[in-house]
C-alpha positions in Angstrom: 131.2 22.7 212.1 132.7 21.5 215.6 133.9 24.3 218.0 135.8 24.6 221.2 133.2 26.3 223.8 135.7 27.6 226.5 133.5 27.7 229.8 134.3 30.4 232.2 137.0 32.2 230.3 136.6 35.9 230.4 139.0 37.0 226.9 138.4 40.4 225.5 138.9 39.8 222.1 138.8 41.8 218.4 135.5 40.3 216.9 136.1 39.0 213.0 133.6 37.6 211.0 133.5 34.3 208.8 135.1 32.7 211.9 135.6 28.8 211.0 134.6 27.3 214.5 136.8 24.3 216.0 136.2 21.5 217.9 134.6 20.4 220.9 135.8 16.9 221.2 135.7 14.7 224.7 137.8 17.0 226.9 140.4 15.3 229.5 140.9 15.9 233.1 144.3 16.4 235.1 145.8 13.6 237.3 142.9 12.5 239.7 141.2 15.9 240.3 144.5 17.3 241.5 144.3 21.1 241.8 146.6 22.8 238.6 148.7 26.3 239.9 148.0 27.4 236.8 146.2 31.1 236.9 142.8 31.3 235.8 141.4 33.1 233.0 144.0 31.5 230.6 144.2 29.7 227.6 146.9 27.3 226.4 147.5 25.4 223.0 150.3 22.9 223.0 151.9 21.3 220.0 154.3 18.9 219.2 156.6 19.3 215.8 157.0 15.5 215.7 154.2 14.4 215.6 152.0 17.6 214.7 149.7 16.4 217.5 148.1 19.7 219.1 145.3 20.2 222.3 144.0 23.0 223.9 143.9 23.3 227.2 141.4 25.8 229.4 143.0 26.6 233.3 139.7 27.7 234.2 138.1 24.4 233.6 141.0 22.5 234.2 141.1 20.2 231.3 141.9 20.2 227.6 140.2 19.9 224.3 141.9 16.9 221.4 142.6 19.5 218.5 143.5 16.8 215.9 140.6 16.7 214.1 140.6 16.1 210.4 139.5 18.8 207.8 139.4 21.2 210.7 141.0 24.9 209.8 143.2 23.9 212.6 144.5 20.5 211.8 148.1 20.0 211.6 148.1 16.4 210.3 151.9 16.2 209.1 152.6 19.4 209.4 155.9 21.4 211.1 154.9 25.2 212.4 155.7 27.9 215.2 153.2 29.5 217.2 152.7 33.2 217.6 150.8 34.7 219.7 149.5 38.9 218.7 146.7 40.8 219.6 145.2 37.9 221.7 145.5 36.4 218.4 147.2 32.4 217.8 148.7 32.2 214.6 150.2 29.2 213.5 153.4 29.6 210.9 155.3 27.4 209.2 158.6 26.7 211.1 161.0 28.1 208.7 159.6 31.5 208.4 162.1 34.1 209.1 161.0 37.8 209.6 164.7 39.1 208.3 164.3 37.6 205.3 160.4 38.8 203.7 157.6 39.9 205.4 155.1 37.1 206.3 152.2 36.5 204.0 149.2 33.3 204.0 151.8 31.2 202.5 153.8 31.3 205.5 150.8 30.1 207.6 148.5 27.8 208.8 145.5 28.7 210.8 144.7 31.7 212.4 142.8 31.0 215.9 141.1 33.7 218.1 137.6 33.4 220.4 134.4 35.4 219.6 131.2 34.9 222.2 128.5 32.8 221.2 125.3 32.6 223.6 127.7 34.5 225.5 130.0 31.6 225.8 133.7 32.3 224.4 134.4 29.9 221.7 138.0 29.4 220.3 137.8 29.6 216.1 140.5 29.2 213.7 140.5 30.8 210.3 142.2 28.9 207.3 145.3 30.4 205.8 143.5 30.8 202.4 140.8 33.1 203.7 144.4 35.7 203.8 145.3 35.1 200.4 144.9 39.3 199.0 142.8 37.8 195.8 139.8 36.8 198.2 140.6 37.8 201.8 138.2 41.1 203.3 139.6 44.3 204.2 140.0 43.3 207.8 142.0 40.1 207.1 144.6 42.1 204.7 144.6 44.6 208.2 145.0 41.5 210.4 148.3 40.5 208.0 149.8 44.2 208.4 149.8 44.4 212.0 151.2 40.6 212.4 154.0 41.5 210.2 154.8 44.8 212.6 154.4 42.8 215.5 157.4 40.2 214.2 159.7 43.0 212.8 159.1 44.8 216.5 159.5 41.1 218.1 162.5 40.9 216.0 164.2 44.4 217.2 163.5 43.5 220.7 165.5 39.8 219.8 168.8 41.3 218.9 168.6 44.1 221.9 168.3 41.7 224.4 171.1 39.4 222.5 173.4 42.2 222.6 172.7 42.3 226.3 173.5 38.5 227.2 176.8 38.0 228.9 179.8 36.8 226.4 179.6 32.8 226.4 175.8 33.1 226.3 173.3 33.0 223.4 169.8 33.5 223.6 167.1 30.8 223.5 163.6 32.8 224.2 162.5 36.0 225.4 159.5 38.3 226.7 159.3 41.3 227.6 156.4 43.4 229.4 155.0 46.2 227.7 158.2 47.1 225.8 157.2 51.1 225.1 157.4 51.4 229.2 160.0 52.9 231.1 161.7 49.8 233.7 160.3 47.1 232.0 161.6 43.6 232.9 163.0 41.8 229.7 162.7 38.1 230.6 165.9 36.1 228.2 166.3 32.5 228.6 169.6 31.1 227.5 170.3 28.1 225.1 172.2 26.8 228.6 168.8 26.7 230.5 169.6 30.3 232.7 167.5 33.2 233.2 168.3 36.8 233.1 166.4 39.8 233.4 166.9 43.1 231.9 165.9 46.9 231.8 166.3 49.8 230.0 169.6 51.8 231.4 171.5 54.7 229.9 173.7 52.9 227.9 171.0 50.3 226.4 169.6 46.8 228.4 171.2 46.2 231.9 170.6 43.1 234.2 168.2 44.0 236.9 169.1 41.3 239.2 170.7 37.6 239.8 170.6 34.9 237.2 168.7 31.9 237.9 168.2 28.7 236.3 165.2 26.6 234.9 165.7 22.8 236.8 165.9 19.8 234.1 167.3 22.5 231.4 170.8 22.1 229.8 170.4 22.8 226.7 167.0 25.2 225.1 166.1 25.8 221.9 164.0 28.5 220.3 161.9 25.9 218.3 162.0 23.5 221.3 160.7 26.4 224.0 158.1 29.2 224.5 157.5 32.6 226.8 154.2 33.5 227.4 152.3 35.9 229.8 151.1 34.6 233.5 149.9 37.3 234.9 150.8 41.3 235.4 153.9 40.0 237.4 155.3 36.9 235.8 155.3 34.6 233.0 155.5 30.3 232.3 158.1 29.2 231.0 158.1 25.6 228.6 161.5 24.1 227.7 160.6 20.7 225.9 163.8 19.0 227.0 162.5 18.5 230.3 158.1 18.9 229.8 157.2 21.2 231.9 155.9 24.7 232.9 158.4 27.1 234.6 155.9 29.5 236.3 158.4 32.4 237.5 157.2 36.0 238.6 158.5 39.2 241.0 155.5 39.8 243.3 157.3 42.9 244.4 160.6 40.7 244.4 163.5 39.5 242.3 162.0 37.4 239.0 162.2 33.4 240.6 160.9 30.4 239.7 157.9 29.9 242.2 156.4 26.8 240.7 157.0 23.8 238.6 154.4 21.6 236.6 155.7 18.7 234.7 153.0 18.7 231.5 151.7 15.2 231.4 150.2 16.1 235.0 147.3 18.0 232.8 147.7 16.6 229.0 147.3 13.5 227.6 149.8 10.6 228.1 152.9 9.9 225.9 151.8 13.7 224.5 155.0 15.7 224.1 155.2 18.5 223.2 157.6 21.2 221.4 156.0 24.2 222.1 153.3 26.0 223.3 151.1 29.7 223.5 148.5 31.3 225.1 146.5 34.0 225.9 144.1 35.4 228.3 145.4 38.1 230.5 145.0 35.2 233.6 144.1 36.4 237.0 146.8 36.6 239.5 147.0 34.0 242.5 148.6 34.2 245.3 151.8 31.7 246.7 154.4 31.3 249.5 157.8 32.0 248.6 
């Protein structure tokens, strides 16, 4: 079995067992040893609906792994999916699956991918969907199912409070929000027009915390074209496919701005484009002029 050994991550992880493993092909570098603002301490799957083509890529390290590898639990060869990430978990579900209409079961997925420590060495595994199915799956599997479920109906809540919140002419592309059960946290909502607003809780529901900005190269987002994920404690990255790349906006104390911009084939492999991304790894924060 081939595996991903990610060197240098530190990811706190929920330990399963009967992990299948995934690969450690040739890994590539970025454009000429060229330093990526990417923060450390993260981990980053990319994928591409058209293609199904996928690769994991490790900002400690700097470089990415190929992750289409036949008869691997995490080969997408002609397949069409959505990435979630829960729990420091990557699930990987087929495209149409809509939380409104049934809860989510194996059916609706593909792989499963989390890391577990090996020689103390993190190592990125992906479990089959099968090994969910209720007739053979373990106690902690059927567990894992329940909470994903809980996490997309509470995902789902949070969807049409922050659409209720966007401006008349505007409809929501992609969201995230920080810590959702605190008091004052940002609600980060990306518009199908490419803008940025940011919300928090107020008396009378979600209220814009500050100016709008917009995302360069973005006229027109959509959900299964884009993807929200965690930077750090203060920001997040931001991936609109129409124009390939990373939008890496944060506060640092500040109004939420867009403080850097990485066009993706600086770091993945060429004529690679991809749909969507995820990631996790908490990601340590770095510092940067404004």
């Amino acid at each position: 079995m081939k595996k991903i050994w990610i060197a240098g991550a530190v990811i706190a992880v929920a330990m399963m067992t009967g992990c299948g493993s995934s690969s450690n092909n040739d890994s590539g570098n970025n454009d000429g040893g060229t330093a990526i603002d990417l923060p450390d301490g993260k981990t980053l799957i990319f994928f591409d609906n058209a293609s199904s083509e996928q690769y994991l890529y490790n900002t400690d390290t700097e470089s990415y792994d190929d992750m289409n590898v036949a008869g691997e639990n995490y080969d997408m060869t002609g397949k069409n999916a959505k990435l979630v990430m829960f729990d420091e978990k990557i699930v990987m579900i087929d495209e149409h699956f809509d939380i409104t209409d049934a809860n989510l079961s194996y059916e609706d997925m593909y792989y499963l991918g989390h890391f577990h420590e090996e020689n103390s060495v993190p190592v990125f595994a992906a479990h089959n969907a099968d090994e969910f199915d209720p007739a053979v799956a373990s106690d902690a599997k059927l567990a894992t199912i329940q909470s994903l479920n809980k996490h997309l109906i509470e995902q789902n809540e949070i969807k049409e409070e922050i659409t209720e919140a966007l401006p008349s002419g505007e409809t929501l592309c992609n969201f995230f929000v920080f810590g959702h059960d605190e008091e004052a946290t940002p609600h980060i909502a990306l518009s199908t027009s490419g803008k940025v607003y940011v919300f928090e809780d107020g008396q009378d529901g979600l209220e814009s915390s500050q100016a709008v900005f917009a995302l360069d190269g973005v006229t027109e987002c959509k959900e299964n074209e884009s993807s929200i994920v965690q930077e750090d404690e203060h920001g997040v990255i931001i991936f609109v496919a129409q124009s390939q790349k990373l939008y890496l906006a944060d506060s640092h104390g500040e109004d939420f701005h867009v403080h850097s911009t990485l066009d993706v084939n600086r770091f993945l492999p060429t004529g690679f484009t991809p749909t969507i991304f995820t990631g996790i790894g908490e990601g340590e924060e770095h510092d940067h002029d404004h």
